[in-house]
C-alpha positions as CSV (number, residue, x, y, z in Angstrom):
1,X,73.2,109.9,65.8
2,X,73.3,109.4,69.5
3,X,76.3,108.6,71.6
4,X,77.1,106.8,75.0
5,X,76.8,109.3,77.7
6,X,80.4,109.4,79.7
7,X,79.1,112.5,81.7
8,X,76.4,113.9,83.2
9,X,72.5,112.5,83.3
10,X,71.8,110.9,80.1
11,X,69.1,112.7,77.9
12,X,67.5,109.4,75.7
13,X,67.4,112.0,73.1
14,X,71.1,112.5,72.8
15,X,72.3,109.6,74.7
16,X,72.0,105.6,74.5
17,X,70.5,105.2,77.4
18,X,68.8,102.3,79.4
19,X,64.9,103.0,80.2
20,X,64.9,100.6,83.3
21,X,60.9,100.5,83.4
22,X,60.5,98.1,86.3
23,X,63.0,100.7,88.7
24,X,60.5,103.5,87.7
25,X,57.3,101.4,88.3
26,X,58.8,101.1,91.6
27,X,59.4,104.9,92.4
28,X,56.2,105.9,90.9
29,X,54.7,103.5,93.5
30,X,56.5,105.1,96.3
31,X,55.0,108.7,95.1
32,X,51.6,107.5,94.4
33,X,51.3,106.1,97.8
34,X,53.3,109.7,99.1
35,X,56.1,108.4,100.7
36,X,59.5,110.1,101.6
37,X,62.2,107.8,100.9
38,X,66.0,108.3,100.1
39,X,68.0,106.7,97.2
40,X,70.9,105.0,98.0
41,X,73.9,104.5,95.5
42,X,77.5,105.3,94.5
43,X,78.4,107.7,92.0
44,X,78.4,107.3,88.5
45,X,75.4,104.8,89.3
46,X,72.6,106.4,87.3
47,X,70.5,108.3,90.1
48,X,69.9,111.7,88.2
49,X,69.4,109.9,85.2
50,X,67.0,108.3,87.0
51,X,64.9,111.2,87.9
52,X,65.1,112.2,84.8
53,X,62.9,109.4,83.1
54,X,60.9,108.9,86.2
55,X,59.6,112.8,86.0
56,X,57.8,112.4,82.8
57,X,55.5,109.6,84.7
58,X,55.3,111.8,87.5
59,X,53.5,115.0,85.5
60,X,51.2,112.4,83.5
61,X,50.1,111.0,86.6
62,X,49.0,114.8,87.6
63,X,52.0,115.5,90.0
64,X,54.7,118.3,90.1
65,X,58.3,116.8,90.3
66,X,61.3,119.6,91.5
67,X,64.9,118.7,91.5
68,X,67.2,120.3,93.4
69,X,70.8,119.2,94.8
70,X,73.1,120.6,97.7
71,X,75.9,119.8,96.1
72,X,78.5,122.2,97.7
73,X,76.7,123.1,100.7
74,X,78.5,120.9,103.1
75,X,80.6,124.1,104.5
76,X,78.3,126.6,104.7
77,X,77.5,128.3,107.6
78,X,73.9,128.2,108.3
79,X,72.4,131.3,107.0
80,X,74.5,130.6,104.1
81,X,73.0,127.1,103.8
82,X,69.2,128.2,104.3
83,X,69.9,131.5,101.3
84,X,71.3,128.8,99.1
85,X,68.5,126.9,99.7
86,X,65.6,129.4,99.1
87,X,67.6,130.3,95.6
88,X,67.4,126.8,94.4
89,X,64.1,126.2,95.3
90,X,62.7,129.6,94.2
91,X,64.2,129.5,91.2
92,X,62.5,126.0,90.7
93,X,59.0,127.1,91.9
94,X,59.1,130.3,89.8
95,X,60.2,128.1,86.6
96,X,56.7,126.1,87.8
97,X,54.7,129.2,88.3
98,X,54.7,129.5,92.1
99,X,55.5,131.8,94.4
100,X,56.9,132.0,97.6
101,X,57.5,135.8,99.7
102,X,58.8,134.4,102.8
103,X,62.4,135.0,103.6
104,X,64.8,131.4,104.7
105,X,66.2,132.0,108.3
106,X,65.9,128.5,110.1
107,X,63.4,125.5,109.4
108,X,60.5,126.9,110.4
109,X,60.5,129.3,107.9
110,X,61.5,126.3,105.3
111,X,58.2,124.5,106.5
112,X,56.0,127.6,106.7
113,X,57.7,128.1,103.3
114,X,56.9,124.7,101.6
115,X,53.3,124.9,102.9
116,X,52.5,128.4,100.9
117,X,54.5,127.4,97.7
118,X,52.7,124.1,97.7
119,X,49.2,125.3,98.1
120,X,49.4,127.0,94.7
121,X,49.9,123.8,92.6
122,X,49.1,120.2,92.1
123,X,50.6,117.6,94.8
124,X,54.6,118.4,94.6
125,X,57.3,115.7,94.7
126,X,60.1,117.2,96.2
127,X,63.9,115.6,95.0
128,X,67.0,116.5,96.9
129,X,70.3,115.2,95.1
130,X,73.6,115.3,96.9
131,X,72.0,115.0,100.4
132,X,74.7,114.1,102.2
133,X,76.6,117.7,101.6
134,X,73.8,119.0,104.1
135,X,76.1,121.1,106.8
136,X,76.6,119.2,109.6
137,X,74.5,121.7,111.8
138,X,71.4,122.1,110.1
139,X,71.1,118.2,109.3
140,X,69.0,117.2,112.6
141,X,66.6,119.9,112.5
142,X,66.0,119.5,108.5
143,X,65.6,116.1,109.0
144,X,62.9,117.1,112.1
145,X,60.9,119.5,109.2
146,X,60.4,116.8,107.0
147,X,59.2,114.8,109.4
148,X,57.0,116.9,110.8
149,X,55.5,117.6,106.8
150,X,55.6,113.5,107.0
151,X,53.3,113.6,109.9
152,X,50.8,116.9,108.6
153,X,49.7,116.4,105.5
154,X,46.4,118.6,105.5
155,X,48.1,121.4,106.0
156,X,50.2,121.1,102.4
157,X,50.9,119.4,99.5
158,X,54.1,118.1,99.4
159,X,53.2,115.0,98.2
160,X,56.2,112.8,98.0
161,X,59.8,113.6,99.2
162,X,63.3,112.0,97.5
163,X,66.5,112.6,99.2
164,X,69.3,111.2,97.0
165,X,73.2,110.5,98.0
166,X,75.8,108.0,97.6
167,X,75.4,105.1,100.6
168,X,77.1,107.3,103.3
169,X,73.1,108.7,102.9
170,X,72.3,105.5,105.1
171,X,73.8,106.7,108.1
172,X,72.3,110.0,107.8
173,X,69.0,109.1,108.1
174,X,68.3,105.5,109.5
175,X,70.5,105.6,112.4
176,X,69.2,105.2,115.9
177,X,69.6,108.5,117.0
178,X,67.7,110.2,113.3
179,X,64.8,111.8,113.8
180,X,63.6,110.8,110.1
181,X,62.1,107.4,110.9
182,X,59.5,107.3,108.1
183,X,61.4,106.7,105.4
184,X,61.5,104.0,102.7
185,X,64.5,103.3,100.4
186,X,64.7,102.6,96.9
187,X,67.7,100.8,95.5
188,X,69.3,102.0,92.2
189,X,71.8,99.2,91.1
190,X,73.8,98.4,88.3
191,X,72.2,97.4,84.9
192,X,71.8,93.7,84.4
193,X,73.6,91.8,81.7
194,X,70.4,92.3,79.7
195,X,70.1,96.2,80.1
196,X,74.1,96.3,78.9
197,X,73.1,94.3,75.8
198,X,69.9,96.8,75.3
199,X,72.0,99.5,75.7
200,X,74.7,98.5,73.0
201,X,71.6,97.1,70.6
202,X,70.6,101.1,70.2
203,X,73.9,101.8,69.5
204,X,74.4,99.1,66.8
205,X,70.7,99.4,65.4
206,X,71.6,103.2,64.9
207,X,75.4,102.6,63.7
208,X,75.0,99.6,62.2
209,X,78.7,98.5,63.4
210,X,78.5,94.9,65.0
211,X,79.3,94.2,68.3
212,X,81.3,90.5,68.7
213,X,79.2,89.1,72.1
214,X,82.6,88.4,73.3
215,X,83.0,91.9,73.7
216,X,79.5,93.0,75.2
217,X,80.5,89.8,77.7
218,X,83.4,91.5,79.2
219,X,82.0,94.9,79.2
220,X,79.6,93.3,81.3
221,X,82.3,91.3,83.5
222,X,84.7,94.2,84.0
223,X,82.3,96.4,85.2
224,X,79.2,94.4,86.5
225,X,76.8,96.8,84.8
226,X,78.0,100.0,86.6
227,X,76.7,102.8,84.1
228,X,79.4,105.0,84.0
229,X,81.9,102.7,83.3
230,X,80.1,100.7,81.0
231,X,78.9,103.9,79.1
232,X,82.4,104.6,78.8
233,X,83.9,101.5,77.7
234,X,81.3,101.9,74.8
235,X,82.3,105.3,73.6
236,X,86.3,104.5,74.1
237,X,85.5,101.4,72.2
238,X,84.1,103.1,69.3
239,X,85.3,106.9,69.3
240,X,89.3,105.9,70.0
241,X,89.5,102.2,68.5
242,X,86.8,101.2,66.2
243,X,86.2,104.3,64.4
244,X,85.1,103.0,61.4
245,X,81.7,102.0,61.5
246,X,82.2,99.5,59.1
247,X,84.6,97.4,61.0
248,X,83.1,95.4,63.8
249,X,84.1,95.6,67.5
250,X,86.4,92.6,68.3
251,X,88.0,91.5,71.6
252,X,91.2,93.0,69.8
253,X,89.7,96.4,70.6
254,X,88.8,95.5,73.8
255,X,92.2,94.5,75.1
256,X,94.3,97.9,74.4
257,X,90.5,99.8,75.6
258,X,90.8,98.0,79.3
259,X,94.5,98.4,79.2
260,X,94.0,102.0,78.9
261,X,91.3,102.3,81.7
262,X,93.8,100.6,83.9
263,X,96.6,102.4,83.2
264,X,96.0,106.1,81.9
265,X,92.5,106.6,82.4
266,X,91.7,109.8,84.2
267,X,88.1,109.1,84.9
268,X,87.1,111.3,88.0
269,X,85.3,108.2,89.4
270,X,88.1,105.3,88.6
271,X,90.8,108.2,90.4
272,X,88.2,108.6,93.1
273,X,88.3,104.7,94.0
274,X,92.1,104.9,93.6
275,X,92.6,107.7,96.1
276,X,90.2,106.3,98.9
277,X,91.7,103.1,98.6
278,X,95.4,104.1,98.8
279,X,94.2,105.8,102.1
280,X,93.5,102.2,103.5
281,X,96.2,100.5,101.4
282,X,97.2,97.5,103.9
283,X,93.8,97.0,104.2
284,X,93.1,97.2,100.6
285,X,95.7,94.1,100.3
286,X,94.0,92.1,102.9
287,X,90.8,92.3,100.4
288,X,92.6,91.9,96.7
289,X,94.9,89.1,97.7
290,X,93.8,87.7,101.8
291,X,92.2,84.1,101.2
292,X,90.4,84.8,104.3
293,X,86.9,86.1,103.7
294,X,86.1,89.5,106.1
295,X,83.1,89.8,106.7
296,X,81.2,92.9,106.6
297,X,80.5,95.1,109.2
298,X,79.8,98.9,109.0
299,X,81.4,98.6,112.6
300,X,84.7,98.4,111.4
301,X,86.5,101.9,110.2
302,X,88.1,100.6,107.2
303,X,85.0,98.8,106.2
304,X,82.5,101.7,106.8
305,X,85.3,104.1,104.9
306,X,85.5,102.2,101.8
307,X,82.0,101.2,101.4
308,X,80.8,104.4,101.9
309,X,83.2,105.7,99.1
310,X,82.1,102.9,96.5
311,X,85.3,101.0,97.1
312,X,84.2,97.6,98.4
313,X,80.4,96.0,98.9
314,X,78.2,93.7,101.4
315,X,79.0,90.8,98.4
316,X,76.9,87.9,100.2
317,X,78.0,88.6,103.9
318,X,81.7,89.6,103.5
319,X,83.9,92.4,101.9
320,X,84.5,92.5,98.8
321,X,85.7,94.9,95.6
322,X,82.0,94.8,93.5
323,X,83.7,96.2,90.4
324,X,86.4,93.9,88.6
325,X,87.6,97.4,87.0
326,X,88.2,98.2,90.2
327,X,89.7,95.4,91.1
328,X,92.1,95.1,88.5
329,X,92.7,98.8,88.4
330,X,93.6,99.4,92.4
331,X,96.1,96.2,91.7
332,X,97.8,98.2,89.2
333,X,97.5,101.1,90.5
334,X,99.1,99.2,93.9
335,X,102.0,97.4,91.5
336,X,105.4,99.2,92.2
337,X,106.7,101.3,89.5
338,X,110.5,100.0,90.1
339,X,110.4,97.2,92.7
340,X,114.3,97.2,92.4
341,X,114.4,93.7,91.4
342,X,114.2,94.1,87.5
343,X,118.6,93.9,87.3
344,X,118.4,90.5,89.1
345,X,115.9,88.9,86.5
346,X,118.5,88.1,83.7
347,X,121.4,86.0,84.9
348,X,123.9,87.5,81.9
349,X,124.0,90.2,79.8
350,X,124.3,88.0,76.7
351,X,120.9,85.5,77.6
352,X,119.0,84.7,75.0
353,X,115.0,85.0,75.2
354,X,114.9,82.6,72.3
355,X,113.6,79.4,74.5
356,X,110.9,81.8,75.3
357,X,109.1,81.6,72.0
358,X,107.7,78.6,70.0
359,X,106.6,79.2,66.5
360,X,104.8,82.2,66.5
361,X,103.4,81.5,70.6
362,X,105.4,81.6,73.8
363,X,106.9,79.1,75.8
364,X,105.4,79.8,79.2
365,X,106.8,77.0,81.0
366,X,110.3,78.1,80.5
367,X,109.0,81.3,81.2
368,X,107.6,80.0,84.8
369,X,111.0,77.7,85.0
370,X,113.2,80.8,84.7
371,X,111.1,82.4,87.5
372,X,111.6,79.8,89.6
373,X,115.5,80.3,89.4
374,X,115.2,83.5,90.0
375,X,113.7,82.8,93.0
376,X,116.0,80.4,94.6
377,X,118.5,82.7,93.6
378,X,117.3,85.6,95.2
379,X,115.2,83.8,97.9
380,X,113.4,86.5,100.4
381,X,114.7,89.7,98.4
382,X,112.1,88.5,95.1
383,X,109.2,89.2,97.8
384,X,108.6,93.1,99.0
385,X,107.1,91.5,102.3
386,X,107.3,94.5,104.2
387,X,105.4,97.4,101.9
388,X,103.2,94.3,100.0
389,X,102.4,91.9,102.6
390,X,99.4,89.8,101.5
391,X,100.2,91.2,97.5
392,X,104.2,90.4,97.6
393,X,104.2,86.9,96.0
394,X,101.3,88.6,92.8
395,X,103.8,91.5,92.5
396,X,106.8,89.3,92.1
397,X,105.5,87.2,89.7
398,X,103.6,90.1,88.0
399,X,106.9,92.1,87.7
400,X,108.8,88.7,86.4
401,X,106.4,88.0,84.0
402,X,105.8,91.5,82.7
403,X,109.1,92.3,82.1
404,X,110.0,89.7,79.4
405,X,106.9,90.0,77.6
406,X,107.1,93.4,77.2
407,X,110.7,92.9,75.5
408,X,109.3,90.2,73.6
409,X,106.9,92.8,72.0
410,X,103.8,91.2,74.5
411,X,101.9,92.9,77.1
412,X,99.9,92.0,80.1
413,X,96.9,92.7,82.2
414,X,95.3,91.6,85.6
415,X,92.0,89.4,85.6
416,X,90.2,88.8,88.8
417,X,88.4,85.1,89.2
418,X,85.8,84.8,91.5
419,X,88.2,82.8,93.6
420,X,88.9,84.6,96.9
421,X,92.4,85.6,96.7
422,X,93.2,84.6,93.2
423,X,94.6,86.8,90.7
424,X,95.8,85.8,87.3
425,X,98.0,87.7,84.5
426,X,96.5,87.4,81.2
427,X,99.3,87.7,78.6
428,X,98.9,89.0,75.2
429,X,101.2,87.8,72.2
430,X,100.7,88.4,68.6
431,X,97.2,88.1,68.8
432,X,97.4,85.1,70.8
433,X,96.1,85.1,74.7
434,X,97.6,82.7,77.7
């Protein structure tokens, strides 16, 4: 049986894994009518994958595909840069039956080099992954050789160029001052509500455990259909809390599976978000909790930083978080571990929580009323206004709230509204949700 894919490109005959027909029509488009265009999209967003189902299309239609990536090449020097180079090609073109003599120096040889290698086969799509870990000194004047290949087709066959990156890849080659002007771009983005649902029918046509739509609903609302995270929802889901194929998957599995992704997940790209955020925290707080909309501007540092690491989007003409995982996980990850306030919560030693439980549910408004006591007794101290700012008053309330339920055997988690600077606490109690 198959599984969802949680690393790597997805192979459809080992993996679940989403066919996306229309995105391939698309780049087969682009090579039949031999363009070069780059591929724009964060990590984790399906790009190899990608390739990967279009290059089957590609050889039918009488073309050579060749993958390569320059991941870690950003700090080579650059005769190191053009020997790794010629290794990864040549060891692609020999594994196609070509071959190439001439020794990589500088770009010139790299053009003189494509032009031989590509005489000796049909028309060649060329796909570059991890573009933007080009060296710094050898970017211009690669860019300049592909161009110039753009411009002189008779004299090869390189059909069709792909160069492939996360979004910094934009201001590598679009900017005024690029010399690779002739490019197209080709958007990979998220799987649609519809794809997520395709993707978990395999599963459960294969399995044959159910799926509650409740759960394939907030799959598809926690993480808006990014791949990785949705394949790995999926195979948390039913490797760590539905084993049983005979029991279906119920939003009681879900709740512990997103609790665990936002507190003990170590998912290189979920720690990667964490990280780049943390380095524009105050920022970070403006954009989880502000009710002021920012708008977007790659002008700005702190906008250009985060959106080029994934953090935060263009989401209708202002900044946003496009991930609620994300969302939901940089809030926690933001919370304070011990916000010193936790000994002032409970008036006596000898309080009761009884008037916190009704039957078998919980009283939340003598919940919120203690709360407010709290904070006329403690007035500005209940508020970290100075490390917080714009995420003090969540925090307070957060900590308030989560420290009772937890004692009352409850837990809670963060949801994110569409409402700009609105975040709610979901509380979970004996199988019971407020």
């Amino acid at each position: 049986m198959r599984e969802f894919n949680t690393s790597g490109p997805c192979d459809p005959a080992k993996h679940y894994t989403v066919m996306r027909e229309t995105l391939i029509a698309k780049g087969q488009a682009l090579v039949d009518r031999g363009r070069f265009f780059t591929i724009f999209a964060p990590r984790q967003s399906g790009k190899t994958t990608y390739f990967q189902l279009l290059f089957p299309h590609l050889r039918a239609a009488g073309y050579l595909p060749i993958w390569i990536s320059f991941e870690g090449f950003k700090t080579l020097q650059r005769a190191d840069f053009y020997g790794a180079l010629q290794h990864r090609l040549q060891h692609e073109f020999t594994a196609n039956g070509i071959r190439a003599k001439r020794t990589l120096n500088h770009q010139i040889d790299l053009e003189l080099w494509l032009e031989e290698a590509s005489q000796q086969t049909q028309p060649l799509v060329l796909v570059i992954d991890e573009f933007e870990d080009t060296p710094a000194e050898v970017m211009s004047e690669l860019l300049h050789v592909f161009r110039a290949m753009y411009q002189k087709r008779e004299y090869h066959k390189l059909h069709a160029l792909a160069l492939v990156g996360v979004s910094t890849l934009a201001d590598l080659v679009v900017s005024a001052a690029s010399p690779f002007n002739v490019v197209d771009e080709l958007r990979i983005d998220y799987f649609t509500f519809m794809e997520v649902e395709e993707l978990i029918a395999q599963y459960v046509i294969e399995s044959a455990q159910p799926f509650d739509g409740a759960v394939i609903r907030a799959i598809y609302e926690n993480t808006q259909g990014q791949p990785g995270l949705t394949c790995a929802l999926c195979h948390y889901l039913v490797q760590e809390m539905v084993p049983n194929r005979t029991q279906p998957v119920t939003m009681a599995a879900f709740y512990p599976t997103l609790k665990h992704f936002l507190t003990e997940r170590r998912d290189k790209n979920i720690l990667n978000i964490v990280s780049k955020a943390r380095e524009k925290q105050p920022f970070m707080l403006r954009i989880l909790f502000g009710t002021e909309p920012i708008p977007f501007t790659v002008d700005d540092p702190n906008i250009n930083y985060l959106s080029a690491h994934g953090v935060v989007a263009n989401v209708d003409g202002v900044v946003q978080v496009p991930v609620p995982l994300y969302s939901k996980r940089l809030i926690t990850a933001f919370r304070p571990t011990i916000n010193g306030e936790s000994s002032e919560y409970v008036v006596s030693a000898h309080e009761s929580l009884r008037e916190l439980i009704v039957g078998d549910g919980l009283n939340l408004s003598a919940l919120l009323d203690k709360y407010r006591d709290y904070v006329q007794r403690r007035g500005f101290r209940a508020f970290d206004t100075e490390q917080l700012k714009e995420g003090a008053w969540h925090y307070s309330l957060d900590g308030f709230i989560h420290f009772f339920i937890q004692r009352l055997g409850g837990d809670t988690l963060v949801e994110v509204p569409a409402s700009r600077g609105r975040t709610d606490i979901l509380v979970l109690y004996r199988n019971q949700r407020y």
